[in-house]
C-alpha positions, 0 to 999 in steps of 0.5 A: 474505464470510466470518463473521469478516471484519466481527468483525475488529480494528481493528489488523488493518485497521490493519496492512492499511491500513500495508501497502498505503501502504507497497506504494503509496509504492513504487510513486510512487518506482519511476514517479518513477525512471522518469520522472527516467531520462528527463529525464537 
């Protein structure tokens, strides 16, 4: 673990909070497709 990690801001946790939400929501709407393309 590098010095800086631990004096990070908060908006840069923030920030990679807001992107992992945003990878993981599209993640759920790509199986969701997946899963109605069967149904059809």
């Amino acid at each position: 673990m590098r010095v800086g990690d631990s004096a990070r801001p908060r908006a840069s946790v923030l920030t990679q909070a807001h992107h992992d939400y945003t990878r993981l929501t599209r993640a759920l709407s790509e199986i969701d497709k997946a899963l109605g393309d069967e149904d059809a």
